[in-house]
Structure formats: structure tokens, C-alpha cells
ZAKELUM-402251 format. One line per 8 residues: number of its first residue (from 0); for each residue x, y, z of C-alpha. Coordinates in Angstrom, 3 decimals. Example, Ala and Ser with C-alpha at 12.3 -4.5 7.8 and 13.67 -1.06 7.14 Angstrom:
REM residues 2
0> 12.300:-4.500:7.800  13.670:-1.060:7.140 .
REM end
This chain:
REM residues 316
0> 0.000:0.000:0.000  1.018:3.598:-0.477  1.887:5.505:2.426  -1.254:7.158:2.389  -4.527:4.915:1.654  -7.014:6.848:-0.789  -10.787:7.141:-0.178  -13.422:7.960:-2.075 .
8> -17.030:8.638:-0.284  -20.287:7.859:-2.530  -22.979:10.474:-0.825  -22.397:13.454:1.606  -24.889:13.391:3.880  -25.416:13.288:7.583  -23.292:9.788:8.085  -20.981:10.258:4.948 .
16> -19.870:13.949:7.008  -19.532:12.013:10.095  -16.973:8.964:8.206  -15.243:12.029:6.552  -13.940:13.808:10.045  -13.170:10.347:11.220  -10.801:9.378:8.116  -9.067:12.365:7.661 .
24> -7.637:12.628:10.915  -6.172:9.328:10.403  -2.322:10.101:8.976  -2.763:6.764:6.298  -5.738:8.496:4.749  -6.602:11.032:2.198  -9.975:11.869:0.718  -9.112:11.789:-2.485 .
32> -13.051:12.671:-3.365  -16.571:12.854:-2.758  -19.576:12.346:-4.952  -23.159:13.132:-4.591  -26.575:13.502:-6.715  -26.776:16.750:-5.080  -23.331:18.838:-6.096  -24.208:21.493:-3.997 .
40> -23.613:19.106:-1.229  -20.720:17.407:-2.786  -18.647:20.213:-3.078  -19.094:21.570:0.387  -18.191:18.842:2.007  -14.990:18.082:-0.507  -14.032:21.459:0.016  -13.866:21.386:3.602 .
48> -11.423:18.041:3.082  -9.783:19.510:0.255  -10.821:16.910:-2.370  -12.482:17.343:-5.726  -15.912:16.703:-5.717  -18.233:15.064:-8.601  -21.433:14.551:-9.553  -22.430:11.053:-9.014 .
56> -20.294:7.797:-8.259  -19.587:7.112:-11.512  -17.363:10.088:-11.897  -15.796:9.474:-8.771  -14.709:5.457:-9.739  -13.928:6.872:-13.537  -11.453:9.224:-11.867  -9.459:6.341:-10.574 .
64> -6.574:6.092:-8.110  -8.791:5.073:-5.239  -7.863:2.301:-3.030  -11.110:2.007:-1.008  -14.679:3.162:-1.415  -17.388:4.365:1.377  -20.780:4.192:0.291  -22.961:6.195:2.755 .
72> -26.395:6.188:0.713  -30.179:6.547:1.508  -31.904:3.016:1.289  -33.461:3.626:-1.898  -29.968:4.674:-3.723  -28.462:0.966:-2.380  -27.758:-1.165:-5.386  -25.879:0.102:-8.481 .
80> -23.386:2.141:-6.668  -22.082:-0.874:-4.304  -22.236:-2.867:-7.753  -19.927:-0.421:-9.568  -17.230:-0.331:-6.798  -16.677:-3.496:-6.757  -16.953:-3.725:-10.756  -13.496:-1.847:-9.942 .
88> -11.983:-4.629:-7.754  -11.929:-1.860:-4.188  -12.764:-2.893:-1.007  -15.755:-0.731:0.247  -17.506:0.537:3.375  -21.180:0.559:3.655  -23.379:2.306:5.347  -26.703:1.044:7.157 .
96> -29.382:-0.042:5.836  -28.294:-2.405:2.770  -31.081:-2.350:0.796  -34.966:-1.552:0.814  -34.805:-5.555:-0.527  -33.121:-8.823:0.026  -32.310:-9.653:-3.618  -30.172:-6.679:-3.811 .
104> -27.872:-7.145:-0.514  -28.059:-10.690:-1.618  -26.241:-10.082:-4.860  -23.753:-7.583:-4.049  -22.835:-10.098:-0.754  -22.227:-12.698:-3.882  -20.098:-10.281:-5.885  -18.079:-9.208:-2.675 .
112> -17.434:-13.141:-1.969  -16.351:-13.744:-5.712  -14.470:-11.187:-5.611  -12.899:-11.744:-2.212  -12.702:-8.044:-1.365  -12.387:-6.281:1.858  -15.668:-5.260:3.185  -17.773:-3.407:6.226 .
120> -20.812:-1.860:7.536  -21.830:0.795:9.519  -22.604:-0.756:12.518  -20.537:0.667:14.965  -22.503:-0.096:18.084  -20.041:-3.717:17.538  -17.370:-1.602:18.691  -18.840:0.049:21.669 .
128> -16.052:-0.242:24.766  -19.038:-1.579:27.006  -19.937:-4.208:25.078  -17.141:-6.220:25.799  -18.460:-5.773:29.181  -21.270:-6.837:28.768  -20.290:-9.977:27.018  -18.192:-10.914:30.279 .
136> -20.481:-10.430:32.493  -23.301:-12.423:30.671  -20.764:-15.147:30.623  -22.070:-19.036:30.710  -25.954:-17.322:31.407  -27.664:-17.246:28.375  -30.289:-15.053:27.727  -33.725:-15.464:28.307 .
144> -35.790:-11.820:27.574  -34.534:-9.284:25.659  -36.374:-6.269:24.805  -35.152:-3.593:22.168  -36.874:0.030:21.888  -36.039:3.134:19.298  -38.411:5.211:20.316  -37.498:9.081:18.919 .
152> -38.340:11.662:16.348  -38.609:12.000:12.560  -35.178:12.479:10.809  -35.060:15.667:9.214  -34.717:14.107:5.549  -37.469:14.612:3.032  -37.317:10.664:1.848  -37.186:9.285:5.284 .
160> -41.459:9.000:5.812  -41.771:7.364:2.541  -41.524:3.579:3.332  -40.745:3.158:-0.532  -37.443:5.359:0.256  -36.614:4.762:3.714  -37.915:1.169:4.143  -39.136:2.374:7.719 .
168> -37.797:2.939:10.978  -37.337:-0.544:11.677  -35.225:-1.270:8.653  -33.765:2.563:8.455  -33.030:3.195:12.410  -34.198:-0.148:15.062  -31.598:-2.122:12.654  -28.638:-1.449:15.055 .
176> -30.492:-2.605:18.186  -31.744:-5.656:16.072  -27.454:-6.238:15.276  -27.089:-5.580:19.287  -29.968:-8.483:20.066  -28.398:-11.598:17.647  -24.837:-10.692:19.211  -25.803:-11.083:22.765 .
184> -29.159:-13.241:22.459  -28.733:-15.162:19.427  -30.136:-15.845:15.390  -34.021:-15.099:15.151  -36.208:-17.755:14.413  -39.518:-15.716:14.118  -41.201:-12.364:14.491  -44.499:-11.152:14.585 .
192> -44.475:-7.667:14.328  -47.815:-5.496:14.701  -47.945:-1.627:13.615  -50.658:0.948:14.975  -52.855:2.638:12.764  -51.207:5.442:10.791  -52.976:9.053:10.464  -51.871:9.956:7.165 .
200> -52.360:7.022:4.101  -48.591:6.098:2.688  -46.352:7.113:5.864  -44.303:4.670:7.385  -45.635:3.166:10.211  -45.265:5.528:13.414  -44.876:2.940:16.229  -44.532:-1.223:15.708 .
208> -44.143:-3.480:18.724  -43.023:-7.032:17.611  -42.265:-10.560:19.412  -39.015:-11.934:19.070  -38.710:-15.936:18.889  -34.522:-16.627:19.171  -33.380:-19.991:18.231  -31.880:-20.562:21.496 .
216> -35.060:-20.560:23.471  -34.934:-16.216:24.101  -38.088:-14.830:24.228  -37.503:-11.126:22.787  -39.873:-8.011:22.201  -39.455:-4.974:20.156  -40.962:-1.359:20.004  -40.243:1.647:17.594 .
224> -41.793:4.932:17.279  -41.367:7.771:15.317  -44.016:9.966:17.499  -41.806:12.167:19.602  -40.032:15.712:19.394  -36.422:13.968:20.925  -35.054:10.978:21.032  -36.214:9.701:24.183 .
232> -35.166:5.705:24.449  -33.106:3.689:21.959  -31.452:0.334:23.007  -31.140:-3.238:24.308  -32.091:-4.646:27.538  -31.250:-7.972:28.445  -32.371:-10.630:31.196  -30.647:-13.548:32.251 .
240> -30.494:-15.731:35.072  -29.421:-13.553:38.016  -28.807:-10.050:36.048  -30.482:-7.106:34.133  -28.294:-5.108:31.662  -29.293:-2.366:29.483  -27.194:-0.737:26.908  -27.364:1.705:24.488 .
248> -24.572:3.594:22.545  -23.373:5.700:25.459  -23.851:3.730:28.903  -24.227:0.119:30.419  -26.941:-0.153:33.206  -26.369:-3.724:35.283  -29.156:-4.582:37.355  -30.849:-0.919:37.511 .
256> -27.837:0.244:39.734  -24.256:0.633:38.358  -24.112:2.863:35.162  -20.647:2.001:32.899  -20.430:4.666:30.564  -18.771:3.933:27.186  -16.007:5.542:25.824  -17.157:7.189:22.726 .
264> -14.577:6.005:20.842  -16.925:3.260:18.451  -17.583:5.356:15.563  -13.545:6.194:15.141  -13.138:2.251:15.613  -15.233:1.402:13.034  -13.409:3.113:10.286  -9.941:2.426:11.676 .
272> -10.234:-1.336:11.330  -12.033:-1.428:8.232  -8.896:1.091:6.634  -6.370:-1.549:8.329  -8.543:-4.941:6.457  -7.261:-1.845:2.793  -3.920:-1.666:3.953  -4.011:-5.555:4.395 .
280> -2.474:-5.098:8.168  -4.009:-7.090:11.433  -7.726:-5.613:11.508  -10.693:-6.092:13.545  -13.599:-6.191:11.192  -16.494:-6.999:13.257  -19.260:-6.706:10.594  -18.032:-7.479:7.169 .
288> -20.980:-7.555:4.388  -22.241:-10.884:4.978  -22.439:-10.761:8.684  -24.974:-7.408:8.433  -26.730:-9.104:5.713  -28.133:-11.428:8.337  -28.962:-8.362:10.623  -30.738:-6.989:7.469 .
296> -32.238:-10.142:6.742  -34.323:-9.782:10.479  -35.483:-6.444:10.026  -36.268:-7.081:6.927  -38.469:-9.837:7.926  -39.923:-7.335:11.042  -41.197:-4.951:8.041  -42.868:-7.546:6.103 .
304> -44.998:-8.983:9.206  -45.972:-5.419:9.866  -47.352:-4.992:6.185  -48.781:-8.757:5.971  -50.265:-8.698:9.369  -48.580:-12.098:10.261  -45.747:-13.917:11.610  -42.911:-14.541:9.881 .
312> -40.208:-17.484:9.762  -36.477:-16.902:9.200  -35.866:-19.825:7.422  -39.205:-19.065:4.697 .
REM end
């Protein structure tokens, strides 16, 4: 690898601002440019990291000398852009959520495989400090309840009520906490998820509780609502035999009492091992491709029991 490693960021939102700060304060990285639909927004945010900025991703890859590729993307962009990185042989960075659909994640997890390229996802709650914490002190006591919430606002994105953008807030926001629940609890063998009645015809749905069946024997429950002015509770509780533990991305709670708080360093984490998998050194990729498809996979299966009004099997 050259000394420095070169990325190129697909989108420049929100998240792709946020992975932009965290890879150019690394000294092995440089920005070497930044495309979005919107080139208003592309060319602030390359300016800021003094990179040229382009129109759409197909600029960006025809530009060449990139080593690496972010693609931070609404749901409903997912598909051709992942497909066109790789078309160029570079390892690539995804953000959260996949896909609005299986078949897509499906077939650029194939081309990834055949391709045997470096790959991760955005879901940097894997690298929270406390988790490891929590992991010890869960040790040989499986879990027996677990019960997720995302409970919070609207995002202030014009796409994000439309379920035929967004996929809704299970799929677009609750998927991190669903990540959170098969690392600690286990896989998920069914759901049965049931949404209240929405106001306005089209939306996505505003709140969704759901039951959780986990392979291991877990009983699990979900709820998710959009209703609120702040975010007011987003995270994973857990019950095993003897202790309570509640996480989300800033704090442990064990047994109501003792509050861990993390060390806000997951979101730099997340990017620093997935530029060490590039440079081909020791690297700690905790969710390449494949391993969020399966997250994907559950809340993907959450949004279609809400919309068919029925439980759903994994394995259908």
C-alpha cells in the first residue's frame, strides 16, 4: 500500500460527514473525493477536506486512483453504486441499511465473496467499549428476555417518511439494536411484528411493537416509534439468570444500579479497522458484508410482518 490509503465517499450526507472527520484525521488516509446527486452538497463537504468533488459515483470510480470506497447512501440509492465499486476490484464501506430488498444485498454479498474483497458496515454499536463488558459479564448465562426500543423523532430528511425510500424505521433506524440483540441473544427464528394505525395514508408506520422468537429458546420483544419531538429511548435490555443489563450507545446499566459509561470512541473504531482490512495489516472487522446481511435479513423480515399482518419465519 502507499503511504497514504485513498478514499473515495459515494454520498455526503449526515453519516458520509460524520466517516469524513473520522478518516481524515487518520495520517494513512486522504480523501481523495466525494460524490453526490446533489453537487451542492458534494462540493461543500470536498471542500472542507480539500478533495475534488463530482457529480455522481460514476465520476468518482472513472477518476481512478482510489484504493477504497465508502458508500454512505439513503436506502433507496443501495444497489448500483455498491455494484460499480466493486466492478473496480476496491474494497468498500457501507453504510446502514443495505437495501430496501433482500435480492439486492443478496447479490452484491455474492459479488463481494467472488471477488474476495475487503468489506464493512456501519454498525458501529459492535465496537462500543461496554460491550465487551457486557459480554463478560453475561458469561455461561444465556439469555432469556430481551427487549429492544427506538423510540425518537422524525429524521429531518425529506425521503425518510416514505416507506418506498426509507424502508421504515425498523429497517432505516431499530436495525442497530436488532445487530445488538443476535450478538448477545442469538439468530431469530420468528417475528411477529404489529404496527398501529397510521394518520396519514402512505407514511411509514409511526410505532410497531413485535415478538421476538430466538433460536436458542430467548423470548424477545421490540418497540419503535417515530411519534416524539427527541429521542427519548433507543437500546437493548437484556435478562438472564441472576442479572439485568441495558445498553445503548453511550452507557451500560447492570441490574438498575451501576451505570458504565462507554467511551465514545466506536464510531472512530469502526473506520480504523475497516482502513487496516485496505492496507491488508491485522484488523478487527467486526461486521463485514455478509455478517450485516443477516442483521438486514431480520429487520427485513420485522417490516414484512408489519405490512402482511402475520408472523414470519427466518428460514421461509
Amino acid at each position: 500500500m502507499p503511504s497514504k490509503t485513498r478514499v473515495g465517499i459515494v454520498g455526503a450526507g449526515n453519516v458520509a460527514a460524520r466517516h469524513a472527520e473520522v478518516l481524515s484525521g487518520f495520517p494513512d488516509v486522504t480523501i481523495a473525493g466525494i460524490a453526490d446527486t446533489d453537487p451542492h452538497k458534494a462540493e461543500a463537504l470536498a471542500s472542507k477536506h480539500g478533495a475534488p468533488a463530482y457529480g455522481g459515483h460514476a465520476d468518482l470510480l472513472s477518476a481512478g486512483g482510489l484504493d477504497a470506497v465508502y458508500v454512505c447512501v439513503p436506502p433507496f440509492a443501495h444497489g448500483n453504486p455498491e455494484l460499480d465499486v466493486l466492478s473496480c476490484d476496491l474494497p468498500m464501506f457501507v453504510e446502514k441499511p443495505l437495501s430496501l430488498d433482500l435480492q439486492t444485498a443478496e447479490n452484491i454479498a455474492a459479488e463481494i465473496e467472488r471477488r474476495s474483497l475487503p468489506s464493512a458496515v456501519g454498525h458501529h454499536w459492535r465496537y462500543l467499549d461496554i460491550l465487551e463488558q457486557a459480554h463478560d459479564l453475561l458469561d455461561g448465562r444465556p439469555v432469556r428476555l430481551a427487549l429492544g426500543h427506538w423510540l425518537d423523532k422524525v429524521p429531518p430528511v425529506g425521503w425518510w417518511l416514505d416507506p418506498g425510500m426509507s424502508g421504515g424505521q425498523i429497517v432505516e433506524q431499530a436495525v442497530h439494536v436488532l445487530d445488538l440483540a443476535r450478538l448477545l441473544v442469538d439468530e431469530v427464528s420468528m417475528v411477529h411484528a404489529v404496527p398501529a394505525e397510521n394518520t396519514v395514508d402512505g407514511e411509514v408506520d409511526r410505532a410497531t411493537s413485535a415478538v421476538m422468537r430466538f433460536r436458542g429458546g430467548a423470548s424477545g420483544l421490540l418497540a419503535t416509534a417515530c411519534l416524539l419531538s427527541h429521542k427519548h429511548r433507543v437500546g437493548l435490555e437484556v435478562c438472564a439468570d441472576g442479572i439485568a443489563l441495558e445498553l445503548s450507545e453511550t452507557r451500560l446499566l447492570v441490574d438498575g444500579e451501576r451505570v458504565v459509561e462507554d467511551d465514545g470512541h466506536a464510531k472512530t473504531r469502526v473506520d480504523r479497522e475497516f482502513i487496516n482490512a485496505v492496507r491488508g495489516g491485522p484488523a478487527d472487522v467486526r461486521v463485514p458484508y455478509r455478517e450485516a446481511l443477516r442483521t438486514h435479513r431480520l429487520a427485513l423480515a420485522l417490516a414484512r410482518s408489519a405490512t402482511e399482518r402475520r408472523p414470519v419465519m427466518l428460514d421461509e
